[in-house]
C-alpha positions in Angstrom: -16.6 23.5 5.1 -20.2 25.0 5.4 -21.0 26.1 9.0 -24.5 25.2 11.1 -27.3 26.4 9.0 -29.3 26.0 11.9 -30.2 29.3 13.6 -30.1 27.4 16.9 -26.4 26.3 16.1 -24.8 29.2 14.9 -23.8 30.6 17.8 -25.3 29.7 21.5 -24.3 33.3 23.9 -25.7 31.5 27.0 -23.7 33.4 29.6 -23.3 30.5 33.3 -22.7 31.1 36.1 -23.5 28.4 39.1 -25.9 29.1 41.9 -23.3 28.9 44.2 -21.1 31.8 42.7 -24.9 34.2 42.8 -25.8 33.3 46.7 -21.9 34.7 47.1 -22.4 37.5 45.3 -25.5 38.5 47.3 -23.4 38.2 50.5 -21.2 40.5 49.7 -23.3 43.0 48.2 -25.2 43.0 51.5 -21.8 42.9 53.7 -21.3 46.1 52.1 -24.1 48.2 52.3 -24.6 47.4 56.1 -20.9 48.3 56.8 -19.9 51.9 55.9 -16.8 52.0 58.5 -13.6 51.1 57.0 -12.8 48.8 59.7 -16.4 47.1 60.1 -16.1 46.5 56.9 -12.5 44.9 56.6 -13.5 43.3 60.1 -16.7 41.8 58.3 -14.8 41.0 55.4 -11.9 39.3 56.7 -13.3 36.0 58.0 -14.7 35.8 54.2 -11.6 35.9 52.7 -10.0 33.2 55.0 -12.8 30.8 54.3 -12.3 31.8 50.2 -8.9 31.1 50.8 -9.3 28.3 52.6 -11.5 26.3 49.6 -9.7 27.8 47.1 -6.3 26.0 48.8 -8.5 23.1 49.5 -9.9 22.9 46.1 -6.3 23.5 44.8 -5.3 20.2 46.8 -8.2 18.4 45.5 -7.7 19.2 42.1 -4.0 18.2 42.2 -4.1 15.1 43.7 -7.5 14.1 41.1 -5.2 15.1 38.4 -1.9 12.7 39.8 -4.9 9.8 40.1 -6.2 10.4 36.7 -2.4 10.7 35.3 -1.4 7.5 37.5 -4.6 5.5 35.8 -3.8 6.9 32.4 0.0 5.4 32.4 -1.2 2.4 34.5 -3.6 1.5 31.7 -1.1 2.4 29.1 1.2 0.0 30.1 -1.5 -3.1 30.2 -2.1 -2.2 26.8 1.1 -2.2 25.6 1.7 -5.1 27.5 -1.2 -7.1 26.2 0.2 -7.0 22.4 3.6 -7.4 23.3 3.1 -10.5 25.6 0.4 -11.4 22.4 3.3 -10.8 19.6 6.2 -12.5 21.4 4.1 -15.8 22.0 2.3 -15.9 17.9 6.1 -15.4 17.6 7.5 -18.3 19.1 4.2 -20.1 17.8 5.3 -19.9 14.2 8.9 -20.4 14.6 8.3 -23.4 16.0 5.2 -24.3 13.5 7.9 -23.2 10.5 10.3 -25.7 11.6 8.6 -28.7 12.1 9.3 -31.8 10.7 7.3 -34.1 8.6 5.9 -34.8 5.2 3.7 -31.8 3.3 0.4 -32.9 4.9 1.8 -33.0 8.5 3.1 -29.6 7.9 0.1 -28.0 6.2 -2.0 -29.5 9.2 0.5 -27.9 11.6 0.8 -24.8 10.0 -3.3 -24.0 10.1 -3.7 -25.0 13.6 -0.4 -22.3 14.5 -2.7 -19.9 12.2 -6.0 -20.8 14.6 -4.0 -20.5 18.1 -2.7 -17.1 16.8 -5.9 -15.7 15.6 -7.6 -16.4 18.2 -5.1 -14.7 20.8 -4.9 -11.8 18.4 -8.5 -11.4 18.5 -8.2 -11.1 23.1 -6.2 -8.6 22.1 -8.0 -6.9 20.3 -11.5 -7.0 21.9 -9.9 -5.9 25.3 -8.1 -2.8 23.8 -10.9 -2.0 20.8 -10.0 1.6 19.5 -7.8 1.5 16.7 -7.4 -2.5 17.2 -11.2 -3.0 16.5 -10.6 -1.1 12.5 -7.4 -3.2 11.8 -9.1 -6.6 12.9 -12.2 -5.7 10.7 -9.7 -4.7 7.6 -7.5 -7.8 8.1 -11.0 -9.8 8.4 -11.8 -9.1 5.0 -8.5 -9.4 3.1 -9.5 -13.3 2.5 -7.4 -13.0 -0.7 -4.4 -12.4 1.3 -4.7 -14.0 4.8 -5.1 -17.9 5.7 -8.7 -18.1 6.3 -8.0 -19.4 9.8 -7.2 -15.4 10.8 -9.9 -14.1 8.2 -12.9 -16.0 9.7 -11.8 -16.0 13.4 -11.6 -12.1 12.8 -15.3 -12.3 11.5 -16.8 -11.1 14.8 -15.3 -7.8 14.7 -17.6 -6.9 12.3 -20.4 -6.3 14.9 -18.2 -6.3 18.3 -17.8 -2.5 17.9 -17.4 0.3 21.4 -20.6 2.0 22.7 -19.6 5.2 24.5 -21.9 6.2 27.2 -24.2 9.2 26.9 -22.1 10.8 29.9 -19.1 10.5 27.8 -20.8 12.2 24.7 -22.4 15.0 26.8 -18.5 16.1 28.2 -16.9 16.1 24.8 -20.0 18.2 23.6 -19.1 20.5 26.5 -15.1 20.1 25.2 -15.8 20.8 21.8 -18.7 23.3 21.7 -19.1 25.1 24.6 -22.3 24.4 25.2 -24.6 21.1 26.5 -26.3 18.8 24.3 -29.3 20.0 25.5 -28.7 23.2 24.0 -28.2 22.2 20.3 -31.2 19.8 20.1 -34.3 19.4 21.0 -33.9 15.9 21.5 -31.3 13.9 21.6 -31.8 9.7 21.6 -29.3 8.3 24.4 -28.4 5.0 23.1 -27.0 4.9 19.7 -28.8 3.9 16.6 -25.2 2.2 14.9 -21.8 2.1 16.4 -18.3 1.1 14.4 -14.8 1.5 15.7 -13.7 4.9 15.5 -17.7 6.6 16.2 -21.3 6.2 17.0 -24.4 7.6 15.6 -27.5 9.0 17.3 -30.9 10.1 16.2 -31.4 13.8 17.3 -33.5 16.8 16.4 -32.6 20.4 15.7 -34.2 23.0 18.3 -36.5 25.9 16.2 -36.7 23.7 13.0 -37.5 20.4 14.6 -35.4 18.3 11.9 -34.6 15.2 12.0 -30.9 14.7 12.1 -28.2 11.6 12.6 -25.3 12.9 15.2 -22.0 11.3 14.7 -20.1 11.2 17.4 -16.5 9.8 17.9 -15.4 7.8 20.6 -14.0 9.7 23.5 -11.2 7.5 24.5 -9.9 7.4 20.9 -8.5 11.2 21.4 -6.0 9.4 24.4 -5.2 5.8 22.6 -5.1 6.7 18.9 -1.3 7.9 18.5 -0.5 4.7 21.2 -2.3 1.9 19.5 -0.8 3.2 16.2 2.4 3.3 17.8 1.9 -0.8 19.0 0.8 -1.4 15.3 3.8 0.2 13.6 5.9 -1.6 16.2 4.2 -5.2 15.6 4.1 -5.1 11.9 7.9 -4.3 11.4 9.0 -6.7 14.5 7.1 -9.6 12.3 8.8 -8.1 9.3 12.5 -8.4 11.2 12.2 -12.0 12.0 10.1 -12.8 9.6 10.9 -11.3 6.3 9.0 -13.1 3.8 5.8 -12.0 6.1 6.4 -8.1 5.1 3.1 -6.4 6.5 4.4 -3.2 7.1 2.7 -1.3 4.1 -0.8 -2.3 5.8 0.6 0.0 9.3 1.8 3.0 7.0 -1.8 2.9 4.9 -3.2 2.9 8.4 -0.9 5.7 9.7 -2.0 7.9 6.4 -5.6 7.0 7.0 -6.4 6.9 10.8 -5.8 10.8 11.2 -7.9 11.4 8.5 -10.9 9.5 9.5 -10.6 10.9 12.7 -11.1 14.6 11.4 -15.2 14.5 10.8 -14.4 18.3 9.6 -12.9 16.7 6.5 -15.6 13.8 6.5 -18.0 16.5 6.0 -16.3 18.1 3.2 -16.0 14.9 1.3 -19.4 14.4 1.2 -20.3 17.5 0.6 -18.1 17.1 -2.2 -19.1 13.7 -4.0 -22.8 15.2 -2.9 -22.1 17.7 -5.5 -20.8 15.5 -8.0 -23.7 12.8 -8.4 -26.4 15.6 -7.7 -26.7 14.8 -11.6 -25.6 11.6 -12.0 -28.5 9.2 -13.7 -26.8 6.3 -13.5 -28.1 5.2 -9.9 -30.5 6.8 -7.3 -27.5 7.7 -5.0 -28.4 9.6 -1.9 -25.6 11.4 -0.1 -26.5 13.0 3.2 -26.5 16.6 3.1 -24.3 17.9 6.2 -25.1 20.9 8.7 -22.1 20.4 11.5 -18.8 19.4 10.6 -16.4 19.3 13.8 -13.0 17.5 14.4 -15.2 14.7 16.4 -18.8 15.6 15.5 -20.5 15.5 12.4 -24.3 16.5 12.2 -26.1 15.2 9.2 -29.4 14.7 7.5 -31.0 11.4 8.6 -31.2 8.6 6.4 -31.8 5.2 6.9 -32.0 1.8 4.9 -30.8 -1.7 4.9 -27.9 -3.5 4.1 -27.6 -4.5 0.5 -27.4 -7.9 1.7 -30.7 -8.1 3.5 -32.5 -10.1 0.6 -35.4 -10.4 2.8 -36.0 -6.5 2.2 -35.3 -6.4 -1.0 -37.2 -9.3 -2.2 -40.2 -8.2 0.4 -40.7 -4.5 -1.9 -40.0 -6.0 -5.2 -36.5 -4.5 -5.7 -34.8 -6.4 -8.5 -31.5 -7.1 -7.4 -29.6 -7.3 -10.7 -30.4 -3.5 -11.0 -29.1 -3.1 -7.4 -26.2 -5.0 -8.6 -25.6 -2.8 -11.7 -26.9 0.8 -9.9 -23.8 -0.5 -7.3 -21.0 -1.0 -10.0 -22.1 2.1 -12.3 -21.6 4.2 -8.7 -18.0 2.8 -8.0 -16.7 2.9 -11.4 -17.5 6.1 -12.3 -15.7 7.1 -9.2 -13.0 5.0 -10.2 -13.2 6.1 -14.4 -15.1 9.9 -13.7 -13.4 13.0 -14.8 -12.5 14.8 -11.5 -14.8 12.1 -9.5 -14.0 11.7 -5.4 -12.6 8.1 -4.9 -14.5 6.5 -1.9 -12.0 4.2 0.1 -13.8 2.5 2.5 -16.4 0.6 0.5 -18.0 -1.9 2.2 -22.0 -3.4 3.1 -22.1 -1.5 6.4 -21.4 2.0 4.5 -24.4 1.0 2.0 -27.9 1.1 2.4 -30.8 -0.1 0.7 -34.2 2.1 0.9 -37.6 1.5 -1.2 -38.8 4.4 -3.3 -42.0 3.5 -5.0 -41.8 6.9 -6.4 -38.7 7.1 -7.8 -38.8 7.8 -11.8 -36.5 5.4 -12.6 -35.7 3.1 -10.0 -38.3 1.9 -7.4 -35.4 1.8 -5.0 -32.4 4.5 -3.3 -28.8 3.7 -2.4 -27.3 5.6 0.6 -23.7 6.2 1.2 -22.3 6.7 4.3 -18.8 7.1 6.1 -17.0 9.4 3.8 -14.0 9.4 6.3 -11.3 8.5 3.7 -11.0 9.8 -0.2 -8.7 9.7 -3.1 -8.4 11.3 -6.4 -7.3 9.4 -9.4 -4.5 10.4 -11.7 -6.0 11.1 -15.0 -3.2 9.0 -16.6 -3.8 5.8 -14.0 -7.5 6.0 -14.6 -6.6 5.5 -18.9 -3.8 2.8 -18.2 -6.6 0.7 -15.4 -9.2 1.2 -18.1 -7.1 -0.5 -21.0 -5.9 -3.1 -18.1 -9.3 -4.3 -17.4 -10.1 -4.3 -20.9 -7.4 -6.7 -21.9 -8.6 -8.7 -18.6 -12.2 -8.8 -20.2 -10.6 -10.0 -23.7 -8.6 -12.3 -21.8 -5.9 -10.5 -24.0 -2.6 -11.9 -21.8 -0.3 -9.7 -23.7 -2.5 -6.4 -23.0 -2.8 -7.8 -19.5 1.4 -7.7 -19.1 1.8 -4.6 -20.6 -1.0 -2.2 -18.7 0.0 -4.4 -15.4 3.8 -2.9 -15.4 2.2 0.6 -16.5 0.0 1.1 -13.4 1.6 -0.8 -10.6 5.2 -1.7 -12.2 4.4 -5.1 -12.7 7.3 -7.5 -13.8 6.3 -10.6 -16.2 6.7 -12.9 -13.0 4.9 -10.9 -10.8 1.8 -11.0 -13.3 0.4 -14.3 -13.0 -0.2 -13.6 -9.3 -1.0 -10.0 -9.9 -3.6 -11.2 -12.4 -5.4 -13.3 -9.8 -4.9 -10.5 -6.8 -7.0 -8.0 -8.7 -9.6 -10.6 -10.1 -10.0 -12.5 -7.0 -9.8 -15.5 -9.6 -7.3 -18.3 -10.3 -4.5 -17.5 -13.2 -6.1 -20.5 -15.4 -9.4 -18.3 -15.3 -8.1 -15.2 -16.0 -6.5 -16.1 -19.0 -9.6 -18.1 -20.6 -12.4 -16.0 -19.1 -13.0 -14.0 -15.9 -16.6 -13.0 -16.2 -17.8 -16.8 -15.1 -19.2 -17.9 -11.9 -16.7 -18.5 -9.5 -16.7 -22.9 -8.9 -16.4 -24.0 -4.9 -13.8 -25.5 -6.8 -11.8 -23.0 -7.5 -12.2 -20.9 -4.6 -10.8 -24.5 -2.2 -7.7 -24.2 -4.9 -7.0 -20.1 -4.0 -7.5 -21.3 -0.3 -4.8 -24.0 -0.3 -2.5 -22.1 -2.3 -2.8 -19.1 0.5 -1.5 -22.0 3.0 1.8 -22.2 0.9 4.3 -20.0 -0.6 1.6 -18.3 -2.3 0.7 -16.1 1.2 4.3 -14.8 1.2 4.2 -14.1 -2.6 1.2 -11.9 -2.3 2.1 -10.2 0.8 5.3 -9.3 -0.8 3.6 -8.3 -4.2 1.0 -5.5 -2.4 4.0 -4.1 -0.4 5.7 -3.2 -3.8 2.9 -1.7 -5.5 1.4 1.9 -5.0 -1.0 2.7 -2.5 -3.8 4.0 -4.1 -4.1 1.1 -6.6 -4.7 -0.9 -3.5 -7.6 1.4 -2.6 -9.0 0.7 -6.1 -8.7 -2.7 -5.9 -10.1 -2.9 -3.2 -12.9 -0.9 -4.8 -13.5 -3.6 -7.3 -13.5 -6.6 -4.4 -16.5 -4.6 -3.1 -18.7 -4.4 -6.3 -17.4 -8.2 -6.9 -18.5 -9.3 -3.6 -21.5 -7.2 -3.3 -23.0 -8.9 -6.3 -22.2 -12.4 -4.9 -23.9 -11.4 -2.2 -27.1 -10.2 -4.2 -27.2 -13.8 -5.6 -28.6 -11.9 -8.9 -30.0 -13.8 -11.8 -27.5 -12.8 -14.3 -24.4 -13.3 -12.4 -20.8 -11.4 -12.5 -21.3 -10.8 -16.2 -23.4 -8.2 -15.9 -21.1 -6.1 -13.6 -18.2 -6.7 -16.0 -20.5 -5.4 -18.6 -20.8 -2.3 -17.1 -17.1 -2.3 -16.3 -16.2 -2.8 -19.9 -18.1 0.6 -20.6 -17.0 2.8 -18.4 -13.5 1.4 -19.7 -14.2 1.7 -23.1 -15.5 5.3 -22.5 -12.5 6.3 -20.7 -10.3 5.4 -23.5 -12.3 7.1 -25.9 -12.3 10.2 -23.7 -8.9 9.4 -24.6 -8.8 9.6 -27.8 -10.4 12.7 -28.5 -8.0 14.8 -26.0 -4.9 13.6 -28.6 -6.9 14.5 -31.6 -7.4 17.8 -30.5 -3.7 18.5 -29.6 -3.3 18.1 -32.8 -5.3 20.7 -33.8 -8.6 21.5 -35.3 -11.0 18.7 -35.5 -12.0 19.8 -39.3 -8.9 19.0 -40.3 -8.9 16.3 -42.9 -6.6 13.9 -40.7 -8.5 15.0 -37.2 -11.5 14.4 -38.8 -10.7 10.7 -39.8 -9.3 10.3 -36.5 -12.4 11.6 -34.5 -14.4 9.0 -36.9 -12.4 5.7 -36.6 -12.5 7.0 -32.8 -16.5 7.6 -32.2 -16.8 4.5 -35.1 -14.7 1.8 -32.5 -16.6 3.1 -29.5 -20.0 2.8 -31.0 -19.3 -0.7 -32.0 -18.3 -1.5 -28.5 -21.2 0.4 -27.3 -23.8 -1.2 -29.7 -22.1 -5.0 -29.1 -22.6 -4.5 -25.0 -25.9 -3.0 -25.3 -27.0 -6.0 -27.7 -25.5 -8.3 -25.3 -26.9 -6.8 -22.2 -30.5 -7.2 -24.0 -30.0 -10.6 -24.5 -29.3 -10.9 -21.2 -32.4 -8.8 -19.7 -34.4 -11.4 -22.4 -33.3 -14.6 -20.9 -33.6 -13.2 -17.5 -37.1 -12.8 -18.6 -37.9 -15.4 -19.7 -36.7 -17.3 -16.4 -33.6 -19.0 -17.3 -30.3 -19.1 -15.0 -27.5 -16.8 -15.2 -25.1 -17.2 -17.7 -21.7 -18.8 -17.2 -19.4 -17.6 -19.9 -17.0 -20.0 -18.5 -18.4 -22.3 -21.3 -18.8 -20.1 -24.1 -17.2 -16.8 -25.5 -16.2 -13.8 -23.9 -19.0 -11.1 -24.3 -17.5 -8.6 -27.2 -15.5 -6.0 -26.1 -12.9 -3.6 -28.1 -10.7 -6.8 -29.3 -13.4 -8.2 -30.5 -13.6 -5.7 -33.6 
């Protein structure tokens, strides 16, 4: 991890001492050059020493009892923590056994069952406001698993999203003190008080660096995290496996262990910093997308001193419509960025993708694209397997070509998926009904079928799913939940050519990945001159040109009718667009 570049930040010798400690110092230098008798000057010393000893036993005292105040506050507040979620989890408890053994026909129950889901959520979310830290990042991460939860805890967990801690200024300016020695004052020339963006584990601040005057964003993470972080991950383990005891077929307890893996590591900025750095140098070339990754200058356990960039959310149409950004090619410049960190060779795997760690900024300028995309909060990364990246890439491939068989077979390769876990693995990763899936998945998604997902999460299907994503391996979550962003992102857009275009540029980066491949087998078997190699290497580059030349057609036919004003196409009524199976 690269130290301050900054002059001004390297290292700050300001020797202190208080004003206090210097008018002292001046007494006893002129004690002693007015006494030159050894007992004047004990006899003027001594009265001195009593009244040193007397503050220093007095400040002792002081000390002490602040400490067993501050110590007697700490555990008092620990306890109406703790207290708040297990009062909170023993009634949502007794809520849903009661809710689970009612009597009545289907409807009765159903209607039961969502209001026990409301009453819950809603106490959950008390909870959760009044002890924030950790509690605020697992309410917004349960908010948007809407393909898991009843939407009665999804959308009552909504508000999270923008109820996030504002630490004070004083707080900041002691755990500058703790951490660096030195005053904020010292590092910068200014330094804005109130926060330009807060979230739940930090805050940001507009600053600038003394001798360069450069504008810089200041991350900060929240003080109190340092004393509740290991207890509020301690109440979440404890929650998630007393709801798995009594209630086994509502088996959370993989979501605390991804948050006991992850926590720690978004709470070291040190290794924030290095992971953009990282992915910084890895799309410094990348011509896919204007991506903009902040450089970094400072990177500390809790702060994190960055260049200062600034956009909008991808969602703020108004912008992007207002500087005549197309938002198809945000769309596209948004799923070529995620897949090649899903597909790249040796690319850094973001993990917490989502429309608050995105920004939108107009470049007029730009040579390609009138537009840049920032990414921020790169807290939490993964790397690929080279061997799960080929298997995904002929998974989603087989999705595309609504090839069922292809489907099976990749499914059980990267996640160990049986034949009658598939159908609801199928829908998990799509976000799409099973019907769907197996006819065609790039289609627009019908109110229709989104009210049938919804129901189904108020039956057994909840209980299916939760015990499907405890069985499968971690990081496949991650990507998953990877592809729900770029999904989601582009509903969000509204774009003129709908999800086809995103499943386009899915199908490539698959396509390549299996070609890639290809080529690594036909040279362990030796020269490529070979006369067999050399067929090989042809039927290889011949298949992945056709599939090349067939998307790009297709994509121009798109780009036509989108200019010549018609709607996006819904390939729910027609063909699949051709992909490999198609040859």
């Amino acid at each position: 991890m690269r130290a301050f570049r900054n002059p001004t930040l390297l290292a700050q010798g300001i020797p202190w001492t208080c004003r206090s400690c210097l008018r002292k110092h001046k007494i006893f230098g002129a004690g002693k050059s007015r006494h030159s008798s050894k007992a004047g000057s004990r006899n003027a010393y001594t009265p001195i020493r009593k009244n040193i000893t007397l503050a220093a036993a007095s400040g002792t005292l002081g000390a002490s009892v602040a400490l067993f105040t501050d110590d007697v506050k700490h555990g008092y507040m620990a306890v109406e923590r703790s207290g708040r979620v297990l009062t909170t989890l023993a009634v949502c408890m007794n809520d849903y056994r009661v809710a689970l053994n009612s009597k009545g026909d289907a409807a009765e129950r159903t209607a039961i069952l969502k209001a026990c889901h409301k009453r819950c959520a809603e106490r959950t979310l008390r909870v959760m406001e009044k002890n924030g830290s950790i509690f605020i990042k697992l309410g917004q991460h349960l908010s948007s698993m809407n393909y898991l939860l009843p939407i009665e805890w999804t959308e009552t967990f909504i508000p999270l999203q923008d109820k996030c801690p504002v630490s004070s200024y004083e707080s900041i300016e002691e755990m500058f003190i703790k951490d660096t020695g030195h005053p904020i004052a010292n590092l910068f020339d200014s330094f804005e008080k109130e926060p330009i963006g807060s979230a739940s584990l930090a805050q940001v601040h507009e600053a600038t660096m003394k001798d360069t005057g450069q504008k810089v964003a200041v991350k900060v993470q929240h003080p109190d995290l340092e004393n509740w972080a290991p207890l509020d991950m301690a109440l979440a383990r404890f929650s998630f496996a007393t709801l798995k005891r009594f209630f086994p077929e509502y088996d959370l307890e993989w979501l605390s262990e991804e948050m006991s893996f992850s926590i720690p590591k978004e709470l070291d900025f040190s290794e924030e910093g290095r992971n953009a750095l990282r992915a910084r140098e890895y799309f410094k070339d990348f011509r896919g997308a204007p991506l903009i990754i902040p450089d970094v200058y400072l990177g500390l356990k809790r702060i994190l001193v960055m260049e200062y960039l600034s956009g909008r959310r991808p969602d703020d149409l108004a912008y992007i419509d207002l500087h005549h950004i197309d938002r198809d090619e945000v769309s596209a410049c948004l799923a070529r960025i995620f897949n090649e960190m899903i597909f790249g060779e040796g690319a850094p795997l973001h993990c917490d993708p989502h429309g608050g760690n995105i920004a939108i900024r107009s470049n007029p300028h730009g040579r390609r694209f009138n537009f840049d995309i920032i990414l921020y909060d790169h807290g939490l990364y993964r790397d690929i397997p080279k061997q799960l990246q080929r298997d995904y890439a002929k998974l989603w491939l087989a999705v595309i070509d609504a090839d069922e068989a292809g489907m099976r077979k990749y499914a059980k390769a990267v996640a160990g998926i049986t034949d009658e876990q598939f159908p609801l693995f199928a829908s998990a990763i799509t976000g799409r009904d099973f019907d769907t899936v197996t006819k065609s998945v790039v289609s627009t998604r019908s109110d229709t079928e989104s009210m049938v997902v919804h129901e189904a999460l108020d039956g057994d299907l909840f209980q299916q799913i939760v015990h499907l994503l405890g069985s499968i391996p971690r990081i496949i979550l991650l990507i998953l939940k990877t592809n729900d962003l770029t999904r989601s992102l582009d509903e969000n857009l509204h774009t003129r050519l709908g999800p086809v275009h995103t499943f386009m540029i899915l199908a490539r980066y698959c396509s390549r990945t299996v070609f890639r491949e290809q080529l690594e087998l036909i040279r362990e078997r030796g020269s490529v001159l070979w006369p067999g190699n050399f067929l090989r290497l042809v039927g290889a580059w011949g298949s992945y040109m056709r599939v090349e030349l067939k998307l790009s057609l297709y994509e121009y036919y798109l780009s036509l009718r989108r200019a010549l004003g018609f709607a996006a196409v819904d390939l729910a009524a027609r063909p699949p667009p051709p992909t490999r199976a198609a040859l």
